[in-house]
C-alpha positions as CSV (number, residue, x, y, z in Angstrom):
1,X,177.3,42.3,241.9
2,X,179.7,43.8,240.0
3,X,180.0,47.7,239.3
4,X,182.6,48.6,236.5
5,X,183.5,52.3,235.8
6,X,185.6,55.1,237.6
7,X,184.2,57.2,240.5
8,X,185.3,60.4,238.9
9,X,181.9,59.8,236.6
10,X,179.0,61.5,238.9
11,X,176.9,58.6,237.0
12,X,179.0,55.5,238.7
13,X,179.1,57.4,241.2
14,X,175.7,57.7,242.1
15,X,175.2,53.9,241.9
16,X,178.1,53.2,244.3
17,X,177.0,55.5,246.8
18,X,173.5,53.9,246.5
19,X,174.7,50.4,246.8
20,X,176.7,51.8,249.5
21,X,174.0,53.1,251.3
22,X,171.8,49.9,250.6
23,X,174.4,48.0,252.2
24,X,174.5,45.7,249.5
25,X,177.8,44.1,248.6
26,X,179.0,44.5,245.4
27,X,182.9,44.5,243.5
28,X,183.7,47.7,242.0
29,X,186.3,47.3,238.8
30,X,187.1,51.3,237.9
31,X,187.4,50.9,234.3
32,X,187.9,53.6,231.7
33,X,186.2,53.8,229.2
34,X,189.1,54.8,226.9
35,X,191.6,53.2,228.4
36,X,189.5,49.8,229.3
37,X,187.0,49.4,226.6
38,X,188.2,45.9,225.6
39,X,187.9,44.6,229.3
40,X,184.4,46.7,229.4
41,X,182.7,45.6,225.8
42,X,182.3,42.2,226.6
43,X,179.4,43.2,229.6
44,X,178.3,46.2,228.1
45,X,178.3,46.6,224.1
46,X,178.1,50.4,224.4
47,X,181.0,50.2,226.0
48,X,179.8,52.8,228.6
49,X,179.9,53.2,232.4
50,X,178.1,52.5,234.8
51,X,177.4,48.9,234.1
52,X,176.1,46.7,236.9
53,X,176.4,42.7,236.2
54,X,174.0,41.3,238.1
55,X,175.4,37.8,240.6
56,X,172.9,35.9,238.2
57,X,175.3,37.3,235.0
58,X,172.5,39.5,232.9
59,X,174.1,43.3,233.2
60,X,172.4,46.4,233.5
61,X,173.7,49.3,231.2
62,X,172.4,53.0,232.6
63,X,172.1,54.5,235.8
64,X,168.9,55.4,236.4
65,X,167.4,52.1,235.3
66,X,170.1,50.7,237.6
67,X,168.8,52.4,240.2
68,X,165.2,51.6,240.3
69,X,166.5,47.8,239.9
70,X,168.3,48.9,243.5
71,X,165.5,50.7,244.6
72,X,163.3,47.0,244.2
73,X,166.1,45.4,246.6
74,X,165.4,47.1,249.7
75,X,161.9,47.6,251.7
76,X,159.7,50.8,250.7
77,X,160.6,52.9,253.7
78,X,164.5,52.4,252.9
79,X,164.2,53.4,249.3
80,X,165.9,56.9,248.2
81,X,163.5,57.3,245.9
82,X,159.8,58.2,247.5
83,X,157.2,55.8,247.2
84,X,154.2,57.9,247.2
85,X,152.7,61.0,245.0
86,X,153.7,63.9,244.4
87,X,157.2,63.5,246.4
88,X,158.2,60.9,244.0
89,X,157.7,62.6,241.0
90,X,158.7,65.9,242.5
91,X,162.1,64.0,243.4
92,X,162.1,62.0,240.0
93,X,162.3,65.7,238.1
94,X,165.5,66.7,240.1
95,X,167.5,63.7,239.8
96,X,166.6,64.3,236.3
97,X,167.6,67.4,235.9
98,X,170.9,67.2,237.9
99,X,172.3,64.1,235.9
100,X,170.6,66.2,232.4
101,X,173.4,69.3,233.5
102,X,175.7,66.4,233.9
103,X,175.6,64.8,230.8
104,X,175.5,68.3,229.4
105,X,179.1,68.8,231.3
106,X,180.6,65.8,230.0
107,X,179.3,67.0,226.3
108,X,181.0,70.0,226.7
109,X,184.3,68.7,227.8
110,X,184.2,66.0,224.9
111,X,183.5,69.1,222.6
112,X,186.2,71.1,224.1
113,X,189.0,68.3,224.9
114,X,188.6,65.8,222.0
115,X,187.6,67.1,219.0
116,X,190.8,69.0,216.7
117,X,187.6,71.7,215.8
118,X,185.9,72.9,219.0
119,X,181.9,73.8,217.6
120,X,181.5,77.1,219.5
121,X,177.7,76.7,218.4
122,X,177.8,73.3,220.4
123,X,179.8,74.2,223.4
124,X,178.0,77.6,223.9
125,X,174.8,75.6,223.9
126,X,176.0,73.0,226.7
127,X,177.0,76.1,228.6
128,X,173.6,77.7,228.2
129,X,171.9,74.1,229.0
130,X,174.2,74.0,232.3
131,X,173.4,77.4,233.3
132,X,169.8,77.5,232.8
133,X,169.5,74.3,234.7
134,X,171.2,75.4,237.8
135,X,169.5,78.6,238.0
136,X,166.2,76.1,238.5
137,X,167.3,73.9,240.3
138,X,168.9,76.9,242.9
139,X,166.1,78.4,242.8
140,X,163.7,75.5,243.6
141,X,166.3,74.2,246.0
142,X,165.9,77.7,247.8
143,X,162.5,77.5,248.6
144,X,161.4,76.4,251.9
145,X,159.9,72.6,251.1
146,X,158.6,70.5,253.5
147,X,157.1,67.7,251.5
148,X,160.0,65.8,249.4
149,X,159.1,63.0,251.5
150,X,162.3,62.0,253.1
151,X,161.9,63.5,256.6
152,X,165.9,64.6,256.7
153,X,167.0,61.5,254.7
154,X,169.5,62.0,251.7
155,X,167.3,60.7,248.7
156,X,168.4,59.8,245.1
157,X,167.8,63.7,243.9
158,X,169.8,64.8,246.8
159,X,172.8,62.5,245.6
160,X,172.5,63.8,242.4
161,X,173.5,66.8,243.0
162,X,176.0,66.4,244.5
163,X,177.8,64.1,242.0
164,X,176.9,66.3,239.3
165,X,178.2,69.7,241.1
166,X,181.7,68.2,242.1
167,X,181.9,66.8,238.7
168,X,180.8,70.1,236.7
169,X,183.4,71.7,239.4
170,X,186.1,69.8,238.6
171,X,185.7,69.6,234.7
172,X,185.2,72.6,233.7
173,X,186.3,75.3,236.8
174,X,185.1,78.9,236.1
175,X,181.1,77.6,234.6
176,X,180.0,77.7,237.7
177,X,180.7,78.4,241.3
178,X,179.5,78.2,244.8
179,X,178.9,82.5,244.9
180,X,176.7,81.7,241.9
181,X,174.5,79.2,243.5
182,X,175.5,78.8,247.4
183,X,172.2,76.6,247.4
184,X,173.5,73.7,245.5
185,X,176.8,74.4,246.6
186,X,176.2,73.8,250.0
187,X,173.9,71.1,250.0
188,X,177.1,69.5,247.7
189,X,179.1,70.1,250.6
190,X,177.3,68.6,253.7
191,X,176.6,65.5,251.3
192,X,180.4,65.3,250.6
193,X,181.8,65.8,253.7
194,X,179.9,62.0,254.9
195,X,181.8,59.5,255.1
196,X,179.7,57.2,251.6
197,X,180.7,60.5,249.6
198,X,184.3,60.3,250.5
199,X,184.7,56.7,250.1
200,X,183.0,56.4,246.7
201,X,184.6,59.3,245.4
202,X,187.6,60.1,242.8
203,X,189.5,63.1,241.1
204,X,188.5,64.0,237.6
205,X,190.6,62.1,235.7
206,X,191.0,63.7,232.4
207,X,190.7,60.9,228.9
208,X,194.4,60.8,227.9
């Protein structure tokens, strides 16, 4: 398999720490998506990352379905996502929600970075989106739980937070920080001191 797009996106990211973690082998080709688009159009006509070509040639084009696809490659008891009700859709919601502030971070730095007029209408609504989100997710994080289904195990919602936290972090420093939610924070930070989140990891590169 063949994983094109740059670590410094928490949804490439996510993927390679998951095939990672699945031990399955794969080429990773970090592609920009402003800087590579011709080399990246030909798998993927939305020219977006991740994109996962598949050893039999057909490509998968967003993370989440790329995911389950993983998911279907491994036995049950090995998946990151739970198997069994209500863990799975309990763990479904927060992977959902993590990757929803995320996409809502990389709005926001589009908005702010690339467009000659900034919306202030736009951005203050990704900022409100981003900040209503964490305050669930802290809060829900917070709370004693027992029954996501992992028994210790890092899952797919743990992963994305993490990826989603160091990339809000490191895009847009001063939105949030770790005396604002010390919940998320810290969970970010056991996940990325292991050794998968330091090897499939990247700066923020910022688009020239």
């Amino acid at each position: 398999m063949i994983l094109i797009g740059q670590y410094d996106s928490p949804f490439v990211r996510r993927v390679g720490i998951a095939l990672t973690l699945y031990e399955l082998p794969f080429e990773h080709r970090p592609w920009s998506v402003f800087g590579d688009a011709d080399k990246i159009r030909p798998y993927n006509p939305l020219t977006r990352v991740p994109t996962l070509v598949l050893d039999d040639g057909l490509v998968l084009v967003e993370s989440h379905g790329i995911l389950d696809y993983l998911d279907g490659l491994v036995a049950a008891e090995r998946r990151l996502f739970p198997v069994t009700e209500p863990a799975r859709h309990r763990a479904l919601r927060v992977a959902g929600l993590a990757m929803g502030f995320a996409e809502k971070a990389v709005s926001l730095f589009y908005e702010l970075k690339l467009h000659q007029e900034v919306s202030q209408v736009w951005a203050e609504r990704c900022r409100a989106q981003i900040i209503a989100t964490l305050s669930v997710l802290e809060a829900e994080r917070s709370r004693p739980s027992g029954d996501d289904g992992f028994a210790g195990r890092i899952g797919h919602a743990d992963i994305a937070i993490a990826v989603a936290w160091r990339f809000l972090i490191e895009a847009h420093p001063g939105i949030a920080s770790a005396n604002d939610y010390p919940t998320l924070a810290g969970e970010a930070a056991r996940l990325e001191a292991l050794p998968v989140f330091q090897a499939i990891a990247q700066p923020f590169i910022p688009p020239a």
